[in-house]
C-alpha positions in Angstrom: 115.4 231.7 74.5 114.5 231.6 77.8 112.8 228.3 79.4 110.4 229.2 82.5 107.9 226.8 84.0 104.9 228.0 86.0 103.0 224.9 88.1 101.0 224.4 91.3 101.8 226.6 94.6 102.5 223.6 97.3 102.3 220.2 97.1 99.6 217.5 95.1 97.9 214.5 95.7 99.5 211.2 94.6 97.8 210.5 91.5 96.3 213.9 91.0 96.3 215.9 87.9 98.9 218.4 87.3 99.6 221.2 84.9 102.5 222.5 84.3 102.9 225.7 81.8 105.8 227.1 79.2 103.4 229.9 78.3 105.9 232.2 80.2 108.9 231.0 78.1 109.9 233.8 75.8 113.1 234.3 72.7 114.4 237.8 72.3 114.2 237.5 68.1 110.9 236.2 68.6 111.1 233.1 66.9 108.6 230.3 67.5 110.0 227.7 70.5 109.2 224.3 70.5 108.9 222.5 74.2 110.2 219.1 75.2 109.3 218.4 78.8 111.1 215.7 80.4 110.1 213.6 84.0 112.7 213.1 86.0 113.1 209.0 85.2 114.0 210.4 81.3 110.5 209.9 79.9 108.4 212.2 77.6 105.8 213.3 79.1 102.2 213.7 77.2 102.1 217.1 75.8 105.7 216.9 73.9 105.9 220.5 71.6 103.0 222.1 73.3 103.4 225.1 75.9 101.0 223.0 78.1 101.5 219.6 79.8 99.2 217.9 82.0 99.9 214.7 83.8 98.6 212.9 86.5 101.5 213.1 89.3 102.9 210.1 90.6 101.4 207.5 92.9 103.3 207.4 95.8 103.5 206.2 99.5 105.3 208.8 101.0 105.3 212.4 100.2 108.1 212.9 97.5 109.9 215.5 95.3 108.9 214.9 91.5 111.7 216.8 88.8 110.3 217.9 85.7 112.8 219.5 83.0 111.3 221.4 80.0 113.6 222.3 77.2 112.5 225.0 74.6 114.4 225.6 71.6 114.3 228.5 68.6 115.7 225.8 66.3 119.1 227.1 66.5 119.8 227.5 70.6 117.6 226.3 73.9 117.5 226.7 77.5 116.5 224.6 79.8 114.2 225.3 83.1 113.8 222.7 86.4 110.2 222.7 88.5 110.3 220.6 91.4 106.9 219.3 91.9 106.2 218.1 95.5 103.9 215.1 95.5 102.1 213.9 99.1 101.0 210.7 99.5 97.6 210.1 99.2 95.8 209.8 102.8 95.3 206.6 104.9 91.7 205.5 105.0 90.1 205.8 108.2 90.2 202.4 109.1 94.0 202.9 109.0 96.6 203.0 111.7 96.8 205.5 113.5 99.0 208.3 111.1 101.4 209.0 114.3 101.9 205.5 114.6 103.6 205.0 110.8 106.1 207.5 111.8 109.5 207.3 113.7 109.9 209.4 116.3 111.9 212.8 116.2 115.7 211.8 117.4 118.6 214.9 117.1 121.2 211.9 116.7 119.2 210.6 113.4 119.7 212.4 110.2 116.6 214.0 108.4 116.2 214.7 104.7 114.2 216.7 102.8 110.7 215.3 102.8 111.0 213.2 105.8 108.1 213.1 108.2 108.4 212.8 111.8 106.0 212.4 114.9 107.6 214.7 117.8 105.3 215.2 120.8 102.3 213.2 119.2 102.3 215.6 116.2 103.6 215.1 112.4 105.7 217.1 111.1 108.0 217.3 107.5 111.3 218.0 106.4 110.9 221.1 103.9 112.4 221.0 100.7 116.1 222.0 100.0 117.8 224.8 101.1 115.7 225.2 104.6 115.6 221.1 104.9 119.6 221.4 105.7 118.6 222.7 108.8 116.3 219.7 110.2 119.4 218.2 111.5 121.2 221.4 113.3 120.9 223.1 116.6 118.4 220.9 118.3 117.4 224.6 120.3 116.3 225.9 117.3 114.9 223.4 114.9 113.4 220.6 117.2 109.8 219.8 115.7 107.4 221.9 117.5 110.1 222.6 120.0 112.9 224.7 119.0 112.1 228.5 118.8 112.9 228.5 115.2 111.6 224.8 114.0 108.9 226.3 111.5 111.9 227.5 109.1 112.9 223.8 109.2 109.8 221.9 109.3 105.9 222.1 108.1 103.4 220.5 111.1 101.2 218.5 108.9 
């Protein structure tokens, strides 16, 4: 068999519901597959067996990358398929401080990872997700936030 997961196009609200799909999951012989999707802490989620699992995504205070593993089997082999689901935190009420204040500042000497978010300039601005978030910490020139004449491969302006 082969596992494939289809899910949302960019990133959810904390807390939001979610649906993820094995519908696209197929087995050469064409023998019936049964589903085992797993969250990334090792828990079931709801839906075990079914080609369909919704869930609400995880409450979080910072926007975060959320692994989901989903397992299909034809009783006799499986195969196994990853879906990164990227989770933002859910937005500061009004009455808040202000977002840019919550933030550290852009620095070239401080190490970024994936999913960090910055304030460069008076703007916001996030790591993206693994492979292009390698490059939040090169070559100032290019991938500054905002700045560098490349940083959009690097960074999303929120």
């Amino acid at each position: 068999p082969v596992a494939r997961i289809a899910g949302p196009v960019g990133a959810v609200e904390a807390g939001s519901p979610v649906s993820l799909s094995a519908e696209g999951s197929t087995d050469a012989n064409g023998d019936k597959l049964t589903y085992t999707w797993m969250s990334q802490d090792g828990k079931t989620l709801s839906g075990q067996d079914k080609a369909v699992v919704i869930f609400n995504a995880p409450d979080v205070t910072q926007n975060t990358q959320y692994v989901v593993n989903l397992t299909v089997s034809d009783g006799t082999l499986s195969s196994t398929a990853v879906y990164t689901l990227n989770v933002k935190a859910k937005a500061a009420a009004a009455d808040d401080e202000d977002k840019t204040t919550s933030y550290p500042a852009w620095s070239s000497s401080q190490k970024w990872n994936p999913g960090d978010i910055v304030n460069n300039n008076g703007a916001l601005y996030q790591c993206k997700p693994f492979p292009e978030g390698s490059w939040c910490n090169v070559a100032p020139a290019y991938y500054e936030p905002g700045v560098g004449i490349a940083w959009a491969d690097a960074w999303n302006a929120l």
